[in-house]
PASEBA-267132 format. One record per residue (C-alpha): residue number from 1; chain; x, y, z. Coordinates in pm, 1 decimal. Example, Ala and Ser with C-alpha at 12.3 -4.5 7.8 and 13.67 -1.06 7.14 Angstrom:
residues 2
+-----+---+----------+----------+----------+
!   k ! c !       c1 !       c2 !       c3 !
+-----+---+----------+----------+----------+
!   1 ! A !   1230.0 !   -450.0 !    780.0 !
!   2 ! A !   1367.0 !   -106.0 !    714.0 !
+-----+---+----------+----------+----------+
//
This chain:
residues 360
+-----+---+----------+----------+----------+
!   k ! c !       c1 !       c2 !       c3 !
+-----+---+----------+----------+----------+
!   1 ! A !      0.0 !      0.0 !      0.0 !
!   2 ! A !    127.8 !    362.0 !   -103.8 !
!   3 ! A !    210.9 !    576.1 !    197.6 !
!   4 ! A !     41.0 !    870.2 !    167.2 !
!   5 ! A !    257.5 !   1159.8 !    213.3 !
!   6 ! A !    125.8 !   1474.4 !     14.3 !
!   7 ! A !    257.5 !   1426.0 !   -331.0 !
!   8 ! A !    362.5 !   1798.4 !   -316.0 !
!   9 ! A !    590.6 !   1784.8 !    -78.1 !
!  10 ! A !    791.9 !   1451.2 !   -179.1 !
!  11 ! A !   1077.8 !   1714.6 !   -264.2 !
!  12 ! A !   1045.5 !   1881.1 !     19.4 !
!  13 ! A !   1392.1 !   1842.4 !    195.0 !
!  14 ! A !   1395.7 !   1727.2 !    524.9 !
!  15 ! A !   1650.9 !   1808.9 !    766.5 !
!  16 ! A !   1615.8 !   1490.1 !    930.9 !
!  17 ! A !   1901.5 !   1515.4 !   1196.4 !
!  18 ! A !   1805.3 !   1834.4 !   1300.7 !
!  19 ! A !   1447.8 !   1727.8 !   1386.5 !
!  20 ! A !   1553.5 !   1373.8 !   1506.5 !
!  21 ! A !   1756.6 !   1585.0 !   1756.4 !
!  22 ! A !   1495.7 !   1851.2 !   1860.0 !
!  23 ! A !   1233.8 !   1559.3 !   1906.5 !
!  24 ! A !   1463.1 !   1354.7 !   2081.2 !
!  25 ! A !   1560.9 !   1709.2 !   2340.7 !
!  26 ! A !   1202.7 !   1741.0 !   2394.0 !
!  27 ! A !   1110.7 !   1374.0 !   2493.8 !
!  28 ! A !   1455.6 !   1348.9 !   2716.7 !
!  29 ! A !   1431.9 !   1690.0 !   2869.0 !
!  30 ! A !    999.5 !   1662.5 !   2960.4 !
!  31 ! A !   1028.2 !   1280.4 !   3034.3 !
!  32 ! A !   1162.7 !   1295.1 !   3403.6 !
!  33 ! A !    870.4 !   1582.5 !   3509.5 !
!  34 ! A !    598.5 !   1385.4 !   3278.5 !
!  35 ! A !    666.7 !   1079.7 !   3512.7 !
!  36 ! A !    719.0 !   1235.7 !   3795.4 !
!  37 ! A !    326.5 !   1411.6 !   3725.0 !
!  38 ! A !    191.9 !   1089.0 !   3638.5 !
!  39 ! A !    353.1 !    899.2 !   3929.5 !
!  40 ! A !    124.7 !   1185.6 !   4171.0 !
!  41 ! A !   -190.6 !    959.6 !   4061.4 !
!  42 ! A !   -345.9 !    740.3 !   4247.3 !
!  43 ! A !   -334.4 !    343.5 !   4207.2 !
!  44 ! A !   -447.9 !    220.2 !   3922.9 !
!  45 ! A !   -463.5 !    535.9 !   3730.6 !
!  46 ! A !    -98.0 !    587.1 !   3777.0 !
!  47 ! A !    -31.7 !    219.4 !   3628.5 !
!  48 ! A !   -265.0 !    266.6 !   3335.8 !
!  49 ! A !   -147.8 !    608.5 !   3257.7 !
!  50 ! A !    263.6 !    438.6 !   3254.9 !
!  51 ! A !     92.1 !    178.9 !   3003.8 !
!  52 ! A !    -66.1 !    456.6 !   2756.4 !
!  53 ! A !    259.6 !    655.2 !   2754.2 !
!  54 ! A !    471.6 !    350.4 !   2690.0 !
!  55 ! A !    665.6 !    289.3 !   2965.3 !
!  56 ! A !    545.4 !    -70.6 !   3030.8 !
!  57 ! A !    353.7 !   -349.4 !   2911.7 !
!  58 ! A !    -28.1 !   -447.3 !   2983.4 !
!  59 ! A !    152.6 !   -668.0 !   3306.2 !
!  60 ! A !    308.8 !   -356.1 !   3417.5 !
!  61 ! A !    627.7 !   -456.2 !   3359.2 !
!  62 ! A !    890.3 !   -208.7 !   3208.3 !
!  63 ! A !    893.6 !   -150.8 !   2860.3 !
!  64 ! A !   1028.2 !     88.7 !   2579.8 !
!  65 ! A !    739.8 !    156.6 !   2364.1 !
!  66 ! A !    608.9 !    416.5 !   2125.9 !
!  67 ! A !    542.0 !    707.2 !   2341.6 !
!  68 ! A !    459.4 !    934.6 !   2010.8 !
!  69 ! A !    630.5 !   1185.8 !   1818.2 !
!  70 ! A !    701.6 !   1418.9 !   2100.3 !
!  71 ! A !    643.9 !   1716.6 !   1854.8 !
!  72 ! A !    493.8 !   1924.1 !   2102.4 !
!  73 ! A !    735.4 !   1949.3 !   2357.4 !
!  74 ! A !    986.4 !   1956.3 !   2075.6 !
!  75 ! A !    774.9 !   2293.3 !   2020.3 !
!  76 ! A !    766.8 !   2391.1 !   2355.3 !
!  77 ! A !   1132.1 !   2395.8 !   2412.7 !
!  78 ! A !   1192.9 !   2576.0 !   2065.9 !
!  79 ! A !    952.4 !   2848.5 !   2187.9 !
!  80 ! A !   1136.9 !   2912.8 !   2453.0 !
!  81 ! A !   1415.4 !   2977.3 !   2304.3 !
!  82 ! A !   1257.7 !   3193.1 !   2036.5 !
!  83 ! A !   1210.2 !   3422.5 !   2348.0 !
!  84 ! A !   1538.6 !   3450.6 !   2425.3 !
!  85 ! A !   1481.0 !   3202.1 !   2710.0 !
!  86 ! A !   1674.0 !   2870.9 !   2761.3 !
!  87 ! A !   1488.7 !   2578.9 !   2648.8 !
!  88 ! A !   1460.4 !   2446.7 !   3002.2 !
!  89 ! A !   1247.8 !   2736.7 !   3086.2 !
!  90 ! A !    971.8 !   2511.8 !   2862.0 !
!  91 ! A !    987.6 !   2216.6 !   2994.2 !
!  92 ! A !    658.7 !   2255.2 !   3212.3 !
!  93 ! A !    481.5 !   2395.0 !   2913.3 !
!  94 ! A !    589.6 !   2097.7 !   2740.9 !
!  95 ! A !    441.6 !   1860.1 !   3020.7 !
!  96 ! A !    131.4 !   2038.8 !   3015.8 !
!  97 ! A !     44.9 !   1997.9 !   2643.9 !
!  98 ! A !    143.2 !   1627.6 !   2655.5 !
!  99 ! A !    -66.4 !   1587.3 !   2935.7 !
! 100 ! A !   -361.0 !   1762.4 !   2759.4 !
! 101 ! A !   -307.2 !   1623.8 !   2446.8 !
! 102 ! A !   -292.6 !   1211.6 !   2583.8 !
! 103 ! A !   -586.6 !   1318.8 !   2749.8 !
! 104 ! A !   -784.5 !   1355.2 !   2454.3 !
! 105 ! A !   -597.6 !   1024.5 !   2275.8 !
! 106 ! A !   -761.4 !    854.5 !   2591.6 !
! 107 ! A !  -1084.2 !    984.4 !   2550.8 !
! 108 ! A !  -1081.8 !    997.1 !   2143.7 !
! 109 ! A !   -948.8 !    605.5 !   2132.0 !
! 110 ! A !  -1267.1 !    531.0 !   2337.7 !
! 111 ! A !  -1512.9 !    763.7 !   2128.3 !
! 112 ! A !  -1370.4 !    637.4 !   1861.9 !
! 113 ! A !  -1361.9 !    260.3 !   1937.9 !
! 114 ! A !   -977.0 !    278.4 !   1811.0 !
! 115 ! A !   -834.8 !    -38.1 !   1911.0 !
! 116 ! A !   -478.9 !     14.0 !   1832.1 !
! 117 ! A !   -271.9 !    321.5 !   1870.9 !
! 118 ! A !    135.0 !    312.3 !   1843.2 !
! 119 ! A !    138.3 !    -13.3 !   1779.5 !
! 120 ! A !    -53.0 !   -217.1 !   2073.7 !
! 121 ! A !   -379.5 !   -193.4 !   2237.3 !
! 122 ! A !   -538.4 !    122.9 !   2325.5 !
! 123 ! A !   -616.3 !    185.6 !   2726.7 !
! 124 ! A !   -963.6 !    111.3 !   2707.7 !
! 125 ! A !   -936.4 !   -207.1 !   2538.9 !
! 126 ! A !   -671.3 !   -353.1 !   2782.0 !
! 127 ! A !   -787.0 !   -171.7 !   3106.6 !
! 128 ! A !  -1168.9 !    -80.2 !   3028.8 !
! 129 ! A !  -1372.9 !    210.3 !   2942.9 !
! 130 ! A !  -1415.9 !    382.3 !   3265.3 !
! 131 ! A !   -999.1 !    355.9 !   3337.8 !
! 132 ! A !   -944.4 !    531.2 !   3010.5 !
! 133 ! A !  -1195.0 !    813.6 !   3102.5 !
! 134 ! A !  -1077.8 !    877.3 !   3463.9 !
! 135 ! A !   -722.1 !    856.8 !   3333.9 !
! 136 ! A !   -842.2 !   1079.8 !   3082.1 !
! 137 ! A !   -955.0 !   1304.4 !   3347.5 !
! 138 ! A !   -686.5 !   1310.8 !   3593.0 !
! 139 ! A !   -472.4 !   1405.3 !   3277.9 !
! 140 ! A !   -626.5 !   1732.5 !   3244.1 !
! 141 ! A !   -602.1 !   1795.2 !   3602.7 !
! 142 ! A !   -244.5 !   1733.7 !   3617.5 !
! 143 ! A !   -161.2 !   1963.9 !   3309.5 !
! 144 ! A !   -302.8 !   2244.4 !   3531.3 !
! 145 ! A !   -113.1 !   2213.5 !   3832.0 !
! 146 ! A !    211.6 !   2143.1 !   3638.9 !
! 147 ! A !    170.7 !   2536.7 !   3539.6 !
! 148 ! A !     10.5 !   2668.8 !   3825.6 !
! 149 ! A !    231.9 !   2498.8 !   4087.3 !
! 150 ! A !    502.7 !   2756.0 !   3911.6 !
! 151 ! A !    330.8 !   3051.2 !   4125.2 !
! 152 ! A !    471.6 !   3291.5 !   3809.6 !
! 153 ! A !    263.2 !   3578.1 !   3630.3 !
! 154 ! A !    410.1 !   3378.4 !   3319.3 !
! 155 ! A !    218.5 !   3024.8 !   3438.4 !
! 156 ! A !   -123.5 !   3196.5 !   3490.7 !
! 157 ! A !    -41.4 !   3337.3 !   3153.5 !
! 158 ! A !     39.1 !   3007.3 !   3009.6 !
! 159 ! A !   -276.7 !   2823.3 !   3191.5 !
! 160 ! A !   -510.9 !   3085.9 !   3039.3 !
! 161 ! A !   -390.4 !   2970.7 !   2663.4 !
! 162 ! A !   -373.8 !   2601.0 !   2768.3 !
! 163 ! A !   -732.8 !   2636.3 !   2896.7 !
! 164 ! A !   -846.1 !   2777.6 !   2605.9 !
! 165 ! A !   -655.7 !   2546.0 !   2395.5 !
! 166 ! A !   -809.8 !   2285.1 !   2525.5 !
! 167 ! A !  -1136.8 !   2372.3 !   2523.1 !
! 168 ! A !  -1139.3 !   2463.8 !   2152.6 !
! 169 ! A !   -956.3 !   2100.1 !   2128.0 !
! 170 ! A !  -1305.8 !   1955.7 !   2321.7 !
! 171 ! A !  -1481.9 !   2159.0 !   2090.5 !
! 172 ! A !  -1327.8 !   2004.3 !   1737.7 !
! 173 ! A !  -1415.5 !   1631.3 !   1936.8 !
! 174 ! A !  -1778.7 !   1720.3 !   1961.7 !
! 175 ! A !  -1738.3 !   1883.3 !   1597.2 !
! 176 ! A !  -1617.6 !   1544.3 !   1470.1 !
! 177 ! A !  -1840.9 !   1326.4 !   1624.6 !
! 178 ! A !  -2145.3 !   1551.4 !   1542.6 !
! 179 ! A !  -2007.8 !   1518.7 !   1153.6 !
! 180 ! A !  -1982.9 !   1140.1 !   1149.2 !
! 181 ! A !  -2375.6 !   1137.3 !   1154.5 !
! 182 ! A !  -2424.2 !   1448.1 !    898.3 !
! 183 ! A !  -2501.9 !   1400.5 !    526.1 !
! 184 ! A !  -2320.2 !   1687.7 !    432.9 !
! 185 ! A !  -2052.1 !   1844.5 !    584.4 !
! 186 ! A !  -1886.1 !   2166.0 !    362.3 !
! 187 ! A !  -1488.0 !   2216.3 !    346.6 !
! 188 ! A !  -1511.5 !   2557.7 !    559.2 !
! 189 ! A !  -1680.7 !   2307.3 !    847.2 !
! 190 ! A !  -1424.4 !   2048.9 !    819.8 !
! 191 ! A !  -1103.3 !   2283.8 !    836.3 !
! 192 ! A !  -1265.8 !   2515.9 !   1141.2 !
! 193 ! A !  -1315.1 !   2130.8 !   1329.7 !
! 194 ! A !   -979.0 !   2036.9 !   1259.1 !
! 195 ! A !   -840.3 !   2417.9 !   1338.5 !
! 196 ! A !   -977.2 !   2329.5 !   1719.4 !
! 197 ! A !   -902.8 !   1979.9 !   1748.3 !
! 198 ! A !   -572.7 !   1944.6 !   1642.5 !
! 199 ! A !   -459.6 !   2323.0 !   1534.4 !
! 200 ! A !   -514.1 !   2459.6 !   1903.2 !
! 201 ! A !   -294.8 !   2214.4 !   2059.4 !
! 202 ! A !    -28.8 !   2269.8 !   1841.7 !
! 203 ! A !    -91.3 !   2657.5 !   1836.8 !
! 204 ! A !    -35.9 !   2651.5 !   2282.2 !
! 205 ! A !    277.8 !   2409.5 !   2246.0 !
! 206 ! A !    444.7 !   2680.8 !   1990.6 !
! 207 ! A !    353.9 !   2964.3 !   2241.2 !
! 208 ! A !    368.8 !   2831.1 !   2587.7 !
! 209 ! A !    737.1 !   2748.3 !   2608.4 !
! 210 ! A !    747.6 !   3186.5 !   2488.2 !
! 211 ! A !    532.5 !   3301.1 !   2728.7 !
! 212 ! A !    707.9 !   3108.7 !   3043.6 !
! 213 ! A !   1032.7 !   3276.7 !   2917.9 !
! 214 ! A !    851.5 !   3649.0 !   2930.6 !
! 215 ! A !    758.5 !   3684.3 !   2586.3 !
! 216 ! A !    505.7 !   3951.4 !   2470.6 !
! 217 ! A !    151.8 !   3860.6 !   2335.8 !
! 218 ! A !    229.1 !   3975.7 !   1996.7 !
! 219 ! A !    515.7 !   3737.9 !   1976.8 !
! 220 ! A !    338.9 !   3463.9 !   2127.3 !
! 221 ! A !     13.5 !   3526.2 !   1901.3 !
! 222 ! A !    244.8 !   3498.3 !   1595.4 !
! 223 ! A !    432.0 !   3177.0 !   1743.4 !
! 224 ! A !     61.1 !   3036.1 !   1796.6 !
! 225 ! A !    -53.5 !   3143.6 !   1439.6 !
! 226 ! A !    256.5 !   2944.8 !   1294.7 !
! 227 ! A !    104.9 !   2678.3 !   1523.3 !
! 228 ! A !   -211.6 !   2677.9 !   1418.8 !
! 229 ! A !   -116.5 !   2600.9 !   1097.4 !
! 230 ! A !     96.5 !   2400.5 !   1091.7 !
! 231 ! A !   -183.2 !   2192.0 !   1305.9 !
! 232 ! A !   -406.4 !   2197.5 !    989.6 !
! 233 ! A !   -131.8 !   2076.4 !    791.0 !
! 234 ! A !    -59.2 !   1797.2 !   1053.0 !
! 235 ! A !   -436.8 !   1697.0 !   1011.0 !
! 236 ! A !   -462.5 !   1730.0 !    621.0 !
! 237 ! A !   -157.1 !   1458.5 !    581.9 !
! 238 ! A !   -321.4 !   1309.8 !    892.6 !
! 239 ! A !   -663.3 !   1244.2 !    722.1 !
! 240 ! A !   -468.9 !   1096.3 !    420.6 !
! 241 ! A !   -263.5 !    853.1 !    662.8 !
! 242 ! A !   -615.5 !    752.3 !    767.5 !
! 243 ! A !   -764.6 !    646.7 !    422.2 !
! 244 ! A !   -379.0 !    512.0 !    237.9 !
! 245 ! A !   -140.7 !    507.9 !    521.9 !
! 246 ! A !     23.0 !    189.9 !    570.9 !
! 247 ! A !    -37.6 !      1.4 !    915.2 !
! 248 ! A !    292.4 !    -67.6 !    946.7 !
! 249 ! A !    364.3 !    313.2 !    945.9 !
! 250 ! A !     75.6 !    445.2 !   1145.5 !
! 251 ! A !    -55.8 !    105.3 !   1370.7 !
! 252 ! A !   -369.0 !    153.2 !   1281.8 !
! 253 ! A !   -606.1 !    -86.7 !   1108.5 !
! 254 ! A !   -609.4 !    -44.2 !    677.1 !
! 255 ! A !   -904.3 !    256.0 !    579.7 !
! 256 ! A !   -944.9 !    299.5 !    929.5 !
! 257 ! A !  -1072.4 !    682.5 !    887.4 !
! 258 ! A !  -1333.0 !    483.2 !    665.5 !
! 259 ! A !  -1395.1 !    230.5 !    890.1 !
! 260 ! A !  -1503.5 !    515.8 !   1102.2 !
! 261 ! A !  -1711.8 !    713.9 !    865.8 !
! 262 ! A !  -1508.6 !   1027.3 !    949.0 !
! 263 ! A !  -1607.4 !   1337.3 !    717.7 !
! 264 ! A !  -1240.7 !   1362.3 !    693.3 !
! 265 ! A !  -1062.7 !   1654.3 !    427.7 !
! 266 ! A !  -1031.4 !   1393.3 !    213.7 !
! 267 ! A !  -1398.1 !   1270.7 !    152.7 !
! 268 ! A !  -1517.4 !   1640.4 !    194.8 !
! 269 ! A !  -1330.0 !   1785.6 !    -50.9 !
! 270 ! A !  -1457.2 !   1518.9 !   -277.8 !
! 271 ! A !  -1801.8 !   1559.3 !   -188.8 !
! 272 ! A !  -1769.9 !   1930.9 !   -273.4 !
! 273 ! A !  -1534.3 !   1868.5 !   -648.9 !
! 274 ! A !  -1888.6 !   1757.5 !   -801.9 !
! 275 ! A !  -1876.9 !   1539.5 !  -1120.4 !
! 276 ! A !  -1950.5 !   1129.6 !  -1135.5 !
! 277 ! A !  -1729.2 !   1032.1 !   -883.5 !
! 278 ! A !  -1826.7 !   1242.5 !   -654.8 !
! 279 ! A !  -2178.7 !   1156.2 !   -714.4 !
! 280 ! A !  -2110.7 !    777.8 !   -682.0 !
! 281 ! A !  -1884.4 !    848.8 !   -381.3 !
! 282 ! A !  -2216.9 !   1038.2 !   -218.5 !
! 283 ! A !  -2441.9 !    753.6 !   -310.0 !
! 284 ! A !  -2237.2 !    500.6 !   -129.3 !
! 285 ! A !  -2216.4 !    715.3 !    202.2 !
! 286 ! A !  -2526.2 !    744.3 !    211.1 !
! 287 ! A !  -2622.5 !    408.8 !    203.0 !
! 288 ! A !  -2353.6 !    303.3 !    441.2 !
! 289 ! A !  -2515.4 !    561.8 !    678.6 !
! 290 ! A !  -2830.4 !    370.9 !    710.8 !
! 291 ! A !  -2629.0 !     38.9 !    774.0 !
! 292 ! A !  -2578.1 !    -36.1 !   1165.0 !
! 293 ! A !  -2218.9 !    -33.5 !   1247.6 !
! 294 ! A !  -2229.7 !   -394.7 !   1233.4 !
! 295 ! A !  -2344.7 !   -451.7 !    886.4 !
! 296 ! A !  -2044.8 !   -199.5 !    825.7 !
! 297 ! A !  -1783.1 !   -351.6 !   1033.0 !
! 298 ! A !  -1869.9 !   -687.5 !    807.2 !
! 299 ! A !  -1734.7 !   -479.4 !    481.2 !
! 300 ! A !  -1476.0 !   -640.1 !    286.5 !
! 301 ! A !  -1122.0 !   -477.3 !    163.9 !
! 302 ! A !  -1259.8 !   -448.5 !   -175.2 !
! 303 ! A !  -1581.3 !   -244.5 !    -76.3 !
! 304 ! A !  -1334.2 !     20.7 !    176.9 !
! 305 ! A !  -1096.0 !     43.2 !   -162.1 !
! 306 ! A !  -1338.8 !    159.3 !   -394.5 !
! 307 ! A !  -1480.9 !    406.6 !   -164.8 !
! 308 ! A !  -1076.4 !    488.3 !   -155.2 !
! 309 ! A !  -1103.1 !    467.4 !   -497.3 !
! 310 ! A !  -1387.1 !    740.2 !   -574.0 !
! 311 ! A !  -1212.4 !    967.4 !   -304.2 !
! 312 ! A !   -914.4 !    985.6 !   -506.4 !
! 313 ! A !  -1069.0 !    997.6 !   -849.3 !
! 314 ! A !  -1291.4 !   1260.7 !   -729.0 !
! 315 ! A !   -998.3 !   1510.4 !   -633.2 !
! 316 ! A !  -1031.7 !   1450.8 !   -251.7 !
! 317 ! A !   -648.7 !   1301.0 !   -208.5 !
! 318 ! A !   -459.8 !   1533.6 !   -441.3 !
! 319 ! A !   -726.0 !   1865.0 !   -255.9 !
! 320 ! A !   -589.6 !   1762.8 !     64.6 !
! 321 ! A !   -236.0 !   1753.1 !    -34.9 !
! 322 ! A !   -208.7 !   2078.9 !   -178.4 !
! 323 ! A !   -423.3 !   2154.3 !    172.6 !
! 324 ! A !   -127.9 !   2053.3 !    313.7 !
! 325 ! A !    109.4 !   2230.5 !    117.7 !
! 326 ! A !    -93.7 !   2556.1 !    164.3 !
! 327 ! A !   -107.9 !   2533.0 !    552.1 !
! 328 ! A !    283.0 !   2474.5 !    548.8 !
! 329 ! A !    359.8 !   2785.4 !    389.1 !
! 330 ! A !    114.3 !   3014.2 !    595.4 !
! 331 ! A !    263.8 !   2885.1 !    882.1 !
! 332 ! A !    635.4 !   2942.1 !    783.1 !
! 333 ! A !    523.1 !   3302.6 !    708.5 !
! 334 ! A !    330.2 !   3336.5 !   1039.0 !
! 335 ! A !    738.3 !   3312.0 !   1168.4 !
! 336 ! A !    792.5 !   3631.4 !    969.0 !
! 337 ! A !    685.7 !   3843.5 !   1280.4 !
! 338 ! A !    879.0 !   3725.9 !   1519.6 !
! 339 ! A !   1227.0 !   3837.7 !   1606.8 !
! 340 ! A !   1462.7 !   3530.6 !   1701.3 !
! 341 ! A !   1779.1 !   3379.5 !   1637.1 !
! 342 ! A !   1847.7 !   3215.5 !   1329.1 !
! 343 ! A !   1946.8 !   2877.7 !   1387.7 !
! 344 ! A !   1587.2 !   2869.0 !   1627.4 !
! 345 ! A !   1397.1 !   3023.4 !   1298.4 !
! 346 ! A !   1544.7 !   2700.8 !   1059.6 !
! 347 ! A !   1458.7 !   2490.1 !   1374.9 !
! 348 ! A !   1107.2 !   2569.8 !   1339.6 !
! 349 ! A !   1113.3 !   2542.0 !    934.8 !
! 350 ! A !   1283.7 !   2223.4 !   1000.5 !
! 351 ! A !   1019.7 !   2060.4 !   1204.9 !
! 352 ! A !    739.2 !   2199.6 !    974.4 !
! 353 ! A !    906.9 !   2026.4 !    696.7 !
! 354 ! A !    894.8 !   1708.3 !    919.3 !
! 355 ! A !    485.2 !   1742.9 !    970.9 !
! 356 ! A !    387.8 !   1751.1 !    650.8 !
! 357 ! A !    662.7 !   1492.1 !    478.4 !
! 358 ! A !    592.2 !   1171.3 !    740.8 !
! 359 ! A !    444.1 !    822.2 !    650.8 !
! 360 ! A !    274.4 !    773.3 !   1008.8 !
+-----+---+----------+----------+----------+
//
């Protein structure tokens, strides 16, 4: 199966050292405080959580798993230093978003009946539903204190944009879910629900690490705006990882944005193009819409292919990658506005590049 990295960005060149480096600072330097957070939960929580971030196996025992990407705190440490702060000054900006965003992984896996995410089974499938909500829960909590606990002008700062971050986050869920059961769902909808749930996030990790090191708000709205959009580029290669990613790359099941019916950018934007694919492609939705999710769960490769199929001959795959492409280069320029040192600016090109040019 064809990875599906946006086709117009295969020559983008990658620095891949440079980000393999910043990702790597970011998971070594907000590791020790992450755990240490974590570790203030109470039994089981504080086992379950160690078994969604990786750190061991459904027995409890130690283990070295996929604990993500660690772009955020990558983010949050870069901020910092685009502040003229050291990067250590982000580090509890960095724990915050990470606890934030595996929050809503817990949740999301469980809305979403995901049953694999990095590679094993998710929380709620090995521990239960109600461990992966109060998990969940105590996530959130836990981001908040790791700010507030700073007793800084800068943390309340911070917590103000991580609370609304997160909200906004809650609010693309709801957005989501709400479009899985919706005929029609317009382009304009589908970018403003991916702008909250997965553009926010990104936006606070690109400011937070700024504002703990003193920055202004117009630096750390133009950190946020190259953020933001570099969030809806994350999503647009996101949604085509979902529909031709390869489950070797991404650990999740093959078509498994169309296993969910997700009005992803892909299948919206094809919707919209008009013409006979598009028509067939509508057709089909809306007969799999009156199916219970059993009668769909029972669909064979071939049927989730040629759904894939229409998608792609309707315009929706190519749309999203030049989505992608767009969204890159509005958030390189959003960097335009802030004043910081240059090898920080190539950093943040670097790991843009990196977003948008990934197979999982």
């Amino acid at each position: 199966m064809t990875p599906a990295i946006p086709r117009t960005l295969m020559d983008t060149a990658v620095d891949t050292a440079s980000v393999v480096s910043l990702l790597e600072r970011g998971r070594t330097l907000a590791t020790p405080m992450l755990r240490a957070a974590v570790a203030r939960l109470a039994p089981p929580m504080d086992a379950v959580a160690a078994y969604h971030f990786g750190w061991t196996d459904a027995q409890g025992n130690p283990a070295h798993g996929d604990g993500g990407k660690a772009v955020r705190p990558a983010l949050a440490l870069l901020s910092a230093e685009a502040a003229g702060a050291e990067p250590e000054t982000g580090i509890p900006g960095a724990v915050a978003v990470e606890l934030v965003h595996n929050f809503s992984l817990l949740h999301d896996d469980l809305m979403d009946g995901d049953e694999q995410r990095r590679h094993r089974d998710t929380v709620w499938k090995v521990h239960g539903p109600a461990q992966a909500i109060l998990v969940g829960d105590a996530l959130f909590a836990l981001a908040g204190e790791v700010l507030l606990e700073l007793g800084t002008a800068e943390a309340a700062r911070a917590t103000r944009r991580l609370t609304l971050a997160t909200r906004k986050l809650i609010d693309g869920q709801a957005q989501d879910i709400s479009y899985e059961h919706r005929e029609k769902v317009t382009v304009a909808e589908c970018l403003e629900m991916e702008g909250n749930k997965t553009g926010a996030l990104l936006a606070c990790a690109t400011s937070i690490g700024a504002v703990l090191g003193g920055a202004d708000d117009a630096t750390a709205d133009a950190l946020e705006a190259y953020g933001y959009h570099l969030g809806l580029a994350f999503q647009a290669v996101d949604d085509l990882l979902g529909i031709w990613g390869d489950p070797g790359a991404t650990g999740k099941l093959t078509w498994s944005d169309l296993r969910q019916r997700k009005k992803s950018l892909p299948v919206v934007a094809a919707l919209a193009a008009g013409g006979p694919a598009a028509l067939r492609l509508g057709g089909l939705l809306a007969a799999d819409a009156a199916k219970s999710q059993r009668e769909f769960e029972d669909f064979s490769e071939e049927e989730f292919a040629a759904r894939a199929e229409l998608i792609e001959e309707a315009g929706g795959r190519e749309w999203t990658s030049q989505e992608a492409r767009r969204q890159h280069a509005t958030a390189l320029a959003a960097l335009d506005g802030v004043d910081m040192p240059g090898r920080v600016r190539e950093q943040f090109a670097a790991l843009a590049d990196f977003v948008v040019v990934r197979e999982g």
